[in-house]
NUDONU-872270 format. One line per 5 residues: number of its first residue (from 1); their letters; for each residue x, y, z of C-alpha. Coordinates in steps of 0.1 Angstrom, whole numbers. Each point is the difference from the previous one (the first is absolute). Layout:
% residues N
NUM = a = X:Y:Z | ...
This chain:
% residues 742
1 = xxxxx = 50:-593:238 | 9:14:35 | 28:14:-13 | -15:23:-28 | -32:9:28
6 = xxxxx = 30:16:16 | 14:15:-27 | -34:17:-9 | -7:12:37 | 35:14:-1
11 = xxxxx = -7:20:-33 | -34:11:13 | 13:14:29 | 31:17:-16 | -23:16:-27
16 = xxxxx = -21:8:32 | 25:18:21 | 13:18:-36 | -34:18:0 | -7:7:39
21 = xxxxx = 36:20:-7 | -12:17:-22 | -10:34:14 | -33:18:-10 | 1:31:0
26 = xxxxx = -34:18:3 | -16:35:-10 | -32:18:0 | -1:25:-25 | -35:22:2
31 = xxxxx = -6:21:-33 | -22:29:5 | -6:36:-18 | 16:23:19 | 6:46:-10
36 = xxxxx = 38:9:-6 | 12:33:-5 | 34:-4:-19 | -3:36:-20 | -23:23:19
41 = xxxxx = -33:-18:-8 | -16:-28:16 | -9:-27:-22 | -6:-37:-1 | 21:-30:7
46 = xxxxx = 3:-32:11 | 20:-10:32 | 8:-37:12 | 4:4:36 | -4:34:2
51 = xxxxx = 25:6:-18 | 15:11:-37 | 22:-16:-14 | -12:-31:16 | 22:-19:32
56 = xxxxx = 34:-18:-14 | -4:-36:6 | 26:-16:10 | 10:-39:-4 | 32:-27:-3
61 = xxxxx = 3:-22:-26 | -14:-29:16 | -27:14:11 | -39:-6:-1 | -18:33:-4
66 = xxxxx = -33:3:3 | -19:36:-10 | -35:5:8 | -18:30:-14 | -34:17:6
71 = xxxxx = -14:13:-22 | -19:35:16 | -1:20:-31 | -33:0:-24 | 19:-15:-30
76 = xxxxx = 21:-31:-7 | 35:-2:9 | 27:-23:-4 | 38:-5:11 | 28:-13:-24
81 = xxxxx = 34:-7:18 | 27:14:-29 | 29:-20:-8 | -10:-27:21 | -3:-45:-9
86 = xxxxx = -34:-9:11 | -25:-25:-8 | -18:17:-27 | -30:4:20 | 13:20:22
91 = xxxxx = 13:32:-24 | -30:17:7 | -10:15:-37 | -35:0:-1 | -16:-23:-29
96 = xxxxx = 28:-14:-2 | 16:-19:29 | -31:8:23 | -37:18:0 | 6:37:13
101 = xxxxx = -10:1:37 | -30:19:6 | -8:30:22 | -4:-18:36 | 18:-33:-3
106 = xxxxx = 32:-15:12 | 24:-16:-22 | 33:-20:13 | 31:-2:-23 | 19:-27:12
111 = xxxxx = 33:-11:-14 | 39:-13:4 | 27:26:2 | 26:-18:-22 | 23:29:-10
116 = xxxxx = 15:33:13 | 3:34:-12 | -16:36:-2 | -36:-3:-18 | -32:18:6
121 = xxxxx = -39:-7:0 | -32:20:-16 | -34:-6:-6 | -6:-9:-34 | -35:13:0
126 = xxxxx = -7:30:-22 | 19:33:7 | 4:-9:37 | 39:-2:1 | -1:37:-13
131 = xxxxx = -14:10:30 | 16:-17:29 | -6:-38:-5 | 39:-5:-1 | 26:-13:28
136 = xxxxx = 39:-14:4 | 0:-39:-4 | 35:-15:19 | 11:-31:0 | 30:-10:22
141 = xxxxx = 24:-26:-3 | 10:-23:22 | 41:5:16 | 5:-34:-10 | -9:7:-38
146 = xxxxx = 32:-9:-24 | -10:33:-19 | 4:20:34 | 23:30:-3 | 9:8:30
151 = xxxxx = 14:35:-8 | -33:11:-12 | -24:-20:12 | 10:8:36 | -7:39:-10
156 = xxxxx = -24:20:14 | -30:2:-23 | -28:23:-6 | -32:-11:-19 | -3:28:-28
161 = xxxxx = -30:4:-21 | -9:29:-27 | -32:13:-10 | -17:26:-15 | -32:20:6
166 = xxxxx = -27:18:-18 | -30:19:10 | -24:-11:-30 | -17:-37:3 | 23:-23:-18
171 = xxxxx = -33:-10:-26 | 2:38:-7 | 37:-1:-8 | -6:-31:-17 | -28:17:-22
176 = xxxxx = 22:28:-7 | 30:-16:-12 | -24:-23:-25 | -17:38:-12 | 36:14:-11
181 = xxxxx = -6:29:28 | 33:20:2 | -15:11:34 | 30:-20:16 | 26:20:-27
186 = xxxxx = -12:32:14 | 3:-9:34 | 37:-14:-5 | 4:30:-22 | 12:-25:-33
191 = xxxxx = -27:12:-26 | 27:3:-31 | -25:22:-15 | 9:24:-31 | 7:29:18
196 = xxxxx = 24:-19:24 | 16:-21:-28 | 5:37:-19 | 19:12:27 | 20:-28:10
201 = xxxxx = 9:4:-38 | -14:-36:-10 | -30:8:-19 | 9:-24:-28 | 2:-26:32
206 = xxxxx = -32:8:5 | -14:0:-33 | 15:-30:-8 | -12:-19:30 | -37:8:-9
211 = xxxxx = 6:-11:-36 | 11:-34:9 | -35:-1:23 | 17:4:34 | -13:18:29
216 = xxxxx = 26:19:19 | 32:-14:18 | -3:-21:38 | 14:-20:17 | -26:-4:31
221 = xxxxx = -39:-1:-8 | -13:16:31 | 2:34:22 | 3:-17:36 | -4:29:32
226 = xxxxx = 23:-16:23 | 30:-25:-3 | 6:-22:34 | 25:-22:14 | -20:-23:28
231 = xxxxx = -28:21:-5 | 18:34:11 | 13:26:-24 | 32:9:22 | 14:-32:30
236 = xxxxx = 36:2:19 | 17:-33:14 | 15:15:27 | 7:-34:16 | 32:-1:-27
241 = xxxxx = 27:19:7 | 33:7:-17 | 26:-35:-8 | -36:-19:1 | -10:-20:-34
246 = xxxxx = -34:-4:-8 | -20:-25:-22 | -31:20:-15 | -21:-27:-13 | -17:19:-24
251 = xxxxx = -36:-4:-18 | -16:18:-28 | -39:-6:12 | -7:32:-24 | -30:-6:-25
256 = xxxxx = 17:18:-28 | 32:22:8 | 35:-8:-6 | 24:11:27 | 37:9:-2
261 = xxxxx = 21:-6:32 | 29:24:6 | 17:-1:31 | 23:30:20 | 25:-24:21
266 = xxxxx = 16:-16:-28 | -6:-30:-24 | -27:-23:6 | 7:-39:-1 | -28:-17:-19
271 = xxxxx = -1:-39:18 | -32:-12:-13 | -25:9:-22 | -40:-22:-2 | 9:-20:32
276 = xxxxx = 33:-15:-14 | 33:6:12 | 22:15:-29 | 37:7:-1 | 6:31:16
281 = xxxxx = 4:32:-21 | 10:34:12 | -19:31:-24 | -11:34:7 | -33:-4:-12
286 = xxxxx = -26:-23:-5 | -33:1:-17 | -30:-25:14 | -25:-12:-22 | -41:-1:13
291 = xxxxx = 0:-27:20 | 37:-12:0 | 16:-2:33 | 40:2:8 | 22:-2:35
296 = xxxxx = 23:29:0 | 27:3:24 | 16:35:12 | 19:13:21 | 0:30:21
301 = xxxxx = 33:22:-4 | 2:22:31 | -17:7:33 | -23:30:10 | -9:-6:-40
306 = xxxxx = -30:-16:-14 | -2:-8:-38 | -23:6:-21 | -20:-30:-24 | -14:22:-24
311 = xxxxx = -31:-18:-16 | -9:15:-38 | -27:-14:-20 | 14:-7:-40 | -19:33:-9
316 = xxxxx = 17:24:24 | -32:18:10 | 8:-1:40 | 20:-25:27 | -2:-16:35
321 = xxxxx = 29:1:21 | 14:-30:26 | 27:17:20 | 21:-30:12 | 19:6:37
326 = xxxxx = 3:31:28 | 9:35:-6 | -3:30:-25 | -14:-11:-32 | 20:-12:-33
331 = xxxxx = -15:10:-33 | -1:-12:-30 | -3:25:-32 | -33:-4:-10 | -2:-18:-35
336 = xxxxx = -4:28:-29 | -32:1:-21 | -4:-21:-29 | 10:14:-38 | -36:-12:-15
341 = xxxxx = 5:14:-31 | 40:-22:-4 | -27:-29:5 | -23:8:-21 | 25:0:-29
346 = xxxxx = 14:-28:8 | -36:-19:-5 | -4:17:-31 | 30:-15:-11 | -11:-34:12
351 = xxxxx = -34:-1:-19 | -11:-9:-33 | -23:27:-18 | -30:-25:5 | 8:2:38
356 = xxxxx = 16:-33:1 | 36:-6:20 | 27:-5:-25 | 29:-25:10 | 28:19:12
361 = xxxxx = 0:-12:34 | -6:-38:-6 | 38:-5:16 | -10:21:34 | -7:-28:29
366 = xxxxx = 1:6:37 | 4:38:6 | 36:-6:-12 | -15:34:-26 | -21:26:21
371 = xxxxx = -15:21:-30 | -19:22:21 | 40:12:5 | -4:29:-23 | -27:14:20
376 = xxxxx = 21:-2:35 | 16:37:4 | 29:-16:21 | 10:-24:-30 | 12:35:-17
381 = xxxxx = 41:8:3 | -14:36:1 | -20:-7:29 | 29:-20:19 | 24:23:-5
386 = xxxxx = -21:38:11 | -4:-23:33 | 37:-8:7 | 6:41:-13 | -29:9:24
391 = xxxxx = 23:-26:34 | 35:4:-16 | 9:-35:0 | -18:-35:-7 | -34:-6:12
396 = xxxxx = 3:-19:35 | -28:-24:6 | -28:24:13 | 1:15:-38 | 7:-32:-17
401 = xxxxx = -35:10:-23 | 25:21:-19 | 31:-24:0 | 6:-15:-36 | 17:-29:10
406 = xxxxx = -28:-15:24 | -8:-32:-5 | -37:-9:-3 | -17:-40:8 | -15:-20:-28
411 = xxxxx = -5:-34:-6 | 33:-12:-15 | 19:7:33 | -22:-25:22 | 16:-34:1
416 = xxxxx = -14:-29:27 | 25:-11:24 | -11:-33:-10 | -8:-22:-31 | -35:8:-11
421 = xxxxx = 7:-26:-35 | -37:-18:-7 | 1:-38:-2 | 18:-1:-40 | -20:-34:-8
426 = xxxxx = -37:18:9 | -21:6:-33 | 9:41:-11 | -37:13:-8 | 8:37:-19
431 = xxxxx = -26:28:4 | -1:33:-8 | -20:34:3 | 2:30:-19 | -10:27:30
436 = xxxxx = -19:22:-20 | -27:33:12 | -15:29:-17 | 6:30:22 | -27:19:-17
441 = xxxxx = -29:-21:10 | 21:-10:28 | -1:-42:-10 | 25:-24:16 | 3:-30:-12
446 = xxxxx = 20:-34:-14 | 4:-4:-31 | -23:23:-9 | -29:-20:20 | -10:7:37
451 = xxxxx = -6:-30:21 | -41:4:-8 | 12:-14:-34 | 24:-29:9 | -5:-32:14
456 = xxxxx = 28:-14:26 | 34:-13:-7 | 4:-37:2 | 29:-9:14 | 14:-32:15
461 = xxxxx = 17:-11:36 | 35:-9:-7 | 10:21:-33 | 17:33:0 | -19:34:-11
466 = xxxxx = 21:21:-18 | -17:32:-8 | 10:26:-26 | -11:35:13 | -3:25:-27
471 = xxxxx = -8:40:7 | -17:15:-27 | -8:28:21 | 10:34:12 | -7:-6:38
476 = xxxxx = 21:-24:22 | -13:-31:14 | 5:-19:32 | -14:-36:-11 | -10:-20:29
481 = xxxxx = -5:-40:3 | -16:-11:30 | 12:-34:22 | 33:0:-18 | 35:13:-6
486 = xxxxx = 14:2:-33 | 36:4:-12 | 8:30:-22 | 26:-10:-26 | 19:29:3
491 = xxxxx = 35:-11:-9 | 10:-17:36 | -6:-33:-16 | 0:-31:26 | -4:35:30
496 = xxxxx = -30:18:-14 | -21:16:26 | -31:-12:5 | -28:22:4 | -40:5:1
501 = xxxxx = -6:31:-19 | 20:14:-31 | 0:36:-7 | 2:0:-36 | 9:33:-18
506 = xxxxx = -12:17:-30 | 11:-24:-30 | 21:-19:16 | -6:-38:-6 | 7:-21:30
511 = xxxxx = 4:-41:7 | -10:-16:30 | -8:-41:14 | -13:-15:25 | -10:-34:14
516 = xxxxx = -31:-9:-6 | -6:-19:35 | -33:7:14 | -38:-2:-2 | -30:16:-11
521 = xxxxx = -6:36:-16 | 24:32:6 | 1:32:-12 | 27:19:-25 | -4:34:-1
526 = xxxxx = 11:40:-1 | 2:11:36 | -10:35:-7 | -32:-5:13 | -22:22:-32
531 = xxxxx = 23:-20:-23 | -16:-31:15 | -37:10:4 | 7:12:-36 | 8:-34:-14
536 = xxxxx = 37:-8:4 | 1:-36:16 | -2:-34:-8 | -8:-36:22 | 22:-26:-2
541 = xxxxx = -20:-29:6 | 13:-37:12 | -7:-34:-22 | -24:-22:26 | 2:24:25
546 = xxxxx = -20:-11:33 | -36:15:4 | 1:34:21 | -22:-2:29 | -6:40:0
551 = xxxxx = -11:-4:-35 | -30:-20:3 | -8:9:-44 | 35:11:-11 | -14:8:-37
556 = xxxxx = -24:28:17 | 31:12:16 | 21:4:-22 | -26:17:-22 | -3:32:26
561 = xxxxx = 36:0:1 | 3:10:-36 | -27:22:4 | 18:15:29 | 28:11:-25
566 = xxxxx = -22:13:-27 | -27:24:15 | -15:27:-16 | 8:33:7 | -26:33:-5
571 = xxxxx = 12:38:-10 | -26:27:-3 | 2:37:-10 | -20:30:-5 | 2:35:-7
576 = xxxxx = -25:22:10 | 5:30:-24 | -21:32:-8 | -10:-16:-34 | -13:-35:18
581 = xxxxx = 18:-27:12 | 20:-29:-14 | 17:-34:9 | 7:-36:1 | 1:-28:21
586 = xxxxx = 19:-32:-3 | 2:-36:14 | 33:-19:-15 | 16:-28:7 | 31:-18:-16
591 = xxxxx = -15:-5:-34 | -38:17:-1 | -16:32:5 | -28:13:4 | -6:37:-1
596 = xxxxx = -20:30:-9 | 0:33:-11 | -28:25:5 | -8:40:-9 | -28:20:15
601 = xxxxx = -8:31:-12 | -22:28:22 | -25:1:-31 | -13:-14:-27 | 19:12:-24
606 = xxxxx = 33:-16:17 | -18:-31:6 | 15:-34:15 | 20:-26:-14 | 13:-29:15
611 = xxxxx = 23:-31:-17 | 3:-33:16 | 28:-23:-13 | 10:-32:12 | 35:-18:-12
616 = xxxxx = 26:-20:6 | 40:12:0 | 22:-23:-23 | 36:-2:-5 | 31:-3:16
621 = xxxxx = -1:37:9 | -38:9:0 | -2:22:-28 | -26:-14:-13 | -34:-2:11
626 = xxxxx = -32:-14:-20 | -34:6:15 | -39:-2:-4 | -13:39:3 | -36:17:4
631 = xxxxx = -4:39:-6 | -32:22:12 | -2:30:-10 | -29:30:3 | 5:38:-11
636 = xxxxx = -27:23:-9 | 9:14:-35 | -27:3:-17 | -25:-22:-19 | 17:-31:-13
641 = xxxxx = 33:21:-6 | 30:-16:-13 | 36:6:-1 | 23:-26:-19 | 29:-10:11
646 = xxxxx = 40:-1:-20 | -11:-28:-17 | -33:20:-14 | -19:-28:22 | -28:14:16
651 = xxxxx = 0:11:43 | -34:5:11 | 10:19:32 | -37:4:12 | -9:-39:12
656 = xxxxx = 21:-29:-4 | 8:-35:9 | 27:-20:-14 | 20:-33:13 | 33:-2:-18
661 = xxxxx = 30:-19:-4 | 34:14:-3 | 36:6:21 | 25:21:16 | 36:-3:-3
666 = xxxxx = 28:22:17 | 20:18:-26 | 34:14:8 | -1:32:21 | -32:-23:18
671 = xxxxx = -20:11:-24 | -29:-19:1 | -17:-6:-34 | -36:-13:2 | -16:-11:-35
676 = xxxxx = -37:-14:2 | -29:-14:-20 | -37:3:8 | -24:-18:-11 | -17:21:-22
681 = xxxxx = 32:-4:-16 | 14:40:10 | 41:-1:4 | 13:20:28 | 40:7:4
686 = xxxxx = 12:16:32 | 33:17:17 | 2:3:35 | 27:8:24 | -4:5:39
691 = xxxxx = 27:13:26 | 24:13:-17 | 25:8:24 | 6:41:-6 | 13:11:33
696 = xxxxx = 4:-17:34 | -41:6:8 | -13:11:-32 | -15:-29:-27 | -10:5:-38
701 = xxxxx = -24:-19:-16 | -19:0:-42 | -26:-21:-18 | -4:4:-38 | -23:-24:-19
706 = xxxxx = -15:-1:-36 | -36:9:15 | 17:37:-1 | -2:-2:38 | 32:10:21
711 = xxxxx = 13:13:32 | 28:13:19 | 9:1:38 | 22:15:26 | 0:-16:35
716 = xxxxx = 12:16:32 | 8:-33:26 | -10:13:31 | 4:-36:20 | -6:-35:-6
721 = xxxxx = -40:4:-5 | -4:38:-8 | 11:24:-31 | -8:29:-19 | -15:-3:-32
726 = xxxxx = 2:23:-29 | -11:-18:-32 | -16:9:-36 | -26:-25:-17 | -14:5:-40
731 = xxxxx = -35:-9:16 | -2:12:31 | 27:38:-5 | 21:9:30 | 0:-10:32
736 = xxxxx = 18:5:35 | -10:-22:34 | 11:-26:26 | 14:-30:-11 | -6:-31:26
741 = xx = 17:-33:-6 | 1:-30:18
């Protein structure tokens, strides 16, 4: 008995002195609105210490931290560690893993550092990380770590983090995207319209594209101001000079954009990529995904030289420069414009008549096929060879844009350094998602389902999750899964990297697994943040997980979370003419809408109408819309006068109240047809088309419908909420005026 009382003091004060060890390492972070001016214009944002992007916090595996935040905004916020093993309560996804903390308190995030690597932190709040909520994450490790590589883990490092900016309020941009505004395409100057398409000699591109239902070309949603790189446009390291090697631990803390990463001294060395060490890989460029991170070493040629990083979002529009050591200033040749319409026809070829993806690219998995290829000017011979004409030799490295032969990352070059094999006698649970969205209507989703319409996804301690990721989509995306790292079965076998987000491209179908070793809920989602407030994510949850204590009624939670995802959205225009005015206004969200028309005349003769309908989109693609309607109409024509309609039913123009039931469905060319009953049994068959795209700024628009009513309109688009508006109406004759939108 004496013995084993030993034994147990022992143990208790070994387990003891284990913890006292253990270092905590403590920060205050103090959230408050703050005025930036990134473009010329002051605006809002949100700085954590004063500061945007937030302070890089800094830790070694081993490590206790412990983050305290106050909260001095007037809304919720929230912080969510990226890439990071924590006890599920401390992820920090509001509704989820903990109630959002409220304007005034104080909320401590406390949790073991048990890993290393380059990772990042946001607020998972709203549109916060959009505008500042967004900071450098690294974790060290220890000298005496067995995965220690001395050659480049004893390199100089600089915290890197990439971001974008924008003047309008992120709701805004959000409200635009999900009103198919191509005020963004007319800032980036990517419109595709006719006239454009006519004279880059792709008109049956063009034609084509609108008869399969497809809005113009993109490959990035939004206009942003300003691109940074640790919150500045333009930095210098001119603590580096040349002979040095430096580790760039690089984040993508953007909400939406893409970035390539060309460098002017050389190759870069790619050593890790999500927090894990990989095999190291010399390339020339590099794409980084939204919210992927990857250390990059390079090296700095000469002295009295310092070498431009050259920063370029995926849609080319503008860049942010790091110049890396002393000196006069290396360039890089700026990456050439995107060839649109070379995208656009490769879509076309891509999609069914009905607007549905065929299967030509069911055999593309991890970048190992960039399609957007065709659109990228240097992928041309014609291109690589006017620039070695215009130099008179081969492209050195400060023109490698134009070189032919440069080698360009994706996924099937990362291997591990180490086995990453899952335990083969663990139960193999198979999942898969279709990724699936309807840029129209701007609708991301799984499956065809938000999260509003899902419940979680079971899923046991001790089994393997092997998910299936299918993109039925024409946009990339970076799928995220919080609190743990996944392999990618890329073809490394026993050595695939592991990693925490997986940009997946257009049609590619991709495999990944990963343990299933923790507790509670956590969240699987698309990192572009409008993708995710769109609908795009999933919960994994835990069997007989341990109550939350943040989540005193986790049901309740949960419920504002998928609400969270699928929020309606409201459009309104009108057009004050010479002949009256006219418009609409519109709440959606992922399946109903809600919207009505009206037209005021300046006398009685013209009259008012207004329609009300109220449906509900169905279909993989949303062509199809059912809905409940109610017309009033008044028009002073005369006593009791009649006119009949196609059908020879009769239209009594001068007072009338109907409810109806009928549809709209989107014809090719997006054509919408719109058939209705009401209930004095009248049959009403409509074609309508708005926006068609006839020059960079100029729209066309008609209505024709068996009442013997039609119209036709030109619009002038002056900026995002003013045009001019020339239209002609059967009721209501010509008209010119302002057209407002919003």
């Amino acid at each position: 008995m004496k013995n084993n009382t030993i034994i147990a003091v022992v143990f208790v004060l070994f387990i003891s002195n284990m913890l006292l060890a253990q270092k905590v390492v403590h920060y205050d972070l103090y959230v408050k609105d703050t005025l930036v001016n990134f473009s010329g214009k002051e605006k809002r944002a949100i700085a954590v210490n004063g500061q945007i992007p937030m302070p890089t916090l800094t830790f070694t595996e081993g490590d206790i931290a412990e983050i305290v935040v106050h909260n001095q905004l007037k809304e919720s916020t929230s912080l969510h560690w990226h890439g990071l093993y924590l006890p599920n309560k401390e992820d920090g996804v509001p509704y989820l893993t903990q109630m959002p903390i409220e304007p005034g308190e104080t909320f401590t995030y406390r949790f073991p550092i048990v890993q290393n690597g380059t990772h990042w932190y946001h607020s998972h709040s709203g549109m916060q990380e959009q505008i500042g909520m967004y900071g450098s994450l690294i974790l060290k490790k220890k000298t005496d770590d067995k995965t220690f590589r001395k050659e480049i883990d004893d390199l100089p490092q600089v915290p890197v983090i990439l971001s974008e900016w924008t003047d309008l309020n992120p709701k805004n941009v959000h409200r635009l995207l999900h009103n198919a505004s191509d005020y963004f395409a007319i800032k980036k100057g990517t419109t595709q319209s006719y006239a454009e398409a006519i004279k880059a000699g792709h008109f049956k591109t063009k034609l084509t594209n609108e008869w399969k239902r497809m809005l113009a070309m993109d490959v990035s949603d939004v206009y942003y101001d300003k691109f940074l790189i640790n919150g500045q446009n333009e930095s210098q390291l001119t603590q580096f000079k040349g002979g040095d090697k430096v580790r760039l631990r690089i984040s993508n803390g953007g909400a939406s954009s893409y970035f390539w990463l060309n460098y002017a001294g050389g190759k870069m060395t790619v050593v890790a990529n999500d927090g894990n060490d990989v095999e190291p890989v010399e390339v020339d460029r590099l794409i980084i995904g939204v919210s992927e991170t990857y250390d990059v070493v390079v090296s700095i040629p000469a002295d009295n030289t310092s070498y431009e990083l050259l920063v370029t979002p995926e849609d080319r529009t503008k860049s942010t420069s790091l110049y890396i050591g002393q000196g006069i200033k290396q360039l890089v040749s700026p990456m050439p414009k995107l060839k649109y319409f070379e995208g656009m026809k490769m879509m076309n070829d891509m999609m069914n008549s009905n607007g549905t993806m065929n299967d030509m690219g069911m055999d593309m998995s991890f970048q190992k096929m960039d399609m957007n290829t065709v659109m990228y000017p240097e992928s041309s011979p014609e291109f690589s060879n006017a620039g070695k004409q215009e130099s008179g030799m081969k492209m050195d490295h400060s023109k490698h844009s134009m070189n032919s032969d440069m080698v360009t990352l994706n996924y099937s070059m990362l291997k591990s350094p180490t086995k990453t094999t899952l335990d083969k006698n663990a139960t193999v649970r198979e999942i898969r998602f279709e990724l699936t969205g309807n840029m129209n209507r701007y609708v991301w989703s799984m499956d065809n389902k938000v999260l509003s319409e899902v419940d979680k996804i079971l899923i046991k301690k001790g089994e393997i999750v092997r998910i299936t990721l299918y993109n039925n989509s024409m946009m990339r995306h970076p799928m995220h899964l919080h609190g743990h790292d996944f392999r990618i079965l890329n073809g490394q076998g026993e050595y695939s990297p592991l990693k925490n987000v997986l940009d997946i491209m257009p049609m590619e179908t991709d495999v990944i697994e990963f343990a299933a070793n923790a507790d509670g809920d956590w969240f699987f989602h698309c990192h572009i943040l409008y993708h995710m407030m769109s609908g795009m994510n999933r919960v994994f949850t835990y069997e007989n997980s341990e109550p939350n204590p943040y989540l005193p009624n986790k049901a309740a939670a949960y419920k504002k979370l998928q609400a969270e995802s699928n929020e309606s959205h409201f459009m309104a225009q009108n057009d004050f003419a010479t002949n009256g005015n006219d418009g609409m206004a519109m709440v959606q969200n992922a399946r109903w809408s809600f919207g009505t028309e009206w037209r005021l005349g300046y006398n009685k003769m013209h009259g008012y109408e207004v329609e009300t309908h109220v449906g509900r989109y169905i279909g993989k693609n949303q062509w199809f819309m059912p809905f409940v309607g109610f017309d009033y109409r008044y028009r002073k024509m005369g006593m009791d006068q009649q006119e009949t309609n196609l059908f020879n039913q009769s239209n009594t123009k001068d007072n009338r109240s109907l409810v109806s039931l009928g549809f709209d469905y989107t014809l090719p060319m997006l054509v919408i047809f719109q058939a209705e009953v009401y209930h004095n049994g009248d049959v009403r068959l409509q074609l309508m088309r708005e926006d068609i795209p006839i020059s960079k700024r100029i729209r066309a628009g008609f209505m024709v419908n068996t009442d013997k009513e039609y119209m036709a309109d030109l619009r002038y688009i002056i900026n995002k909420n003013m045009g001019i508006r020339t239209h002609y109406d059967s009721d209501m004759g010509f008209g010119l005026g302002l057209s407002v939108n919003y």
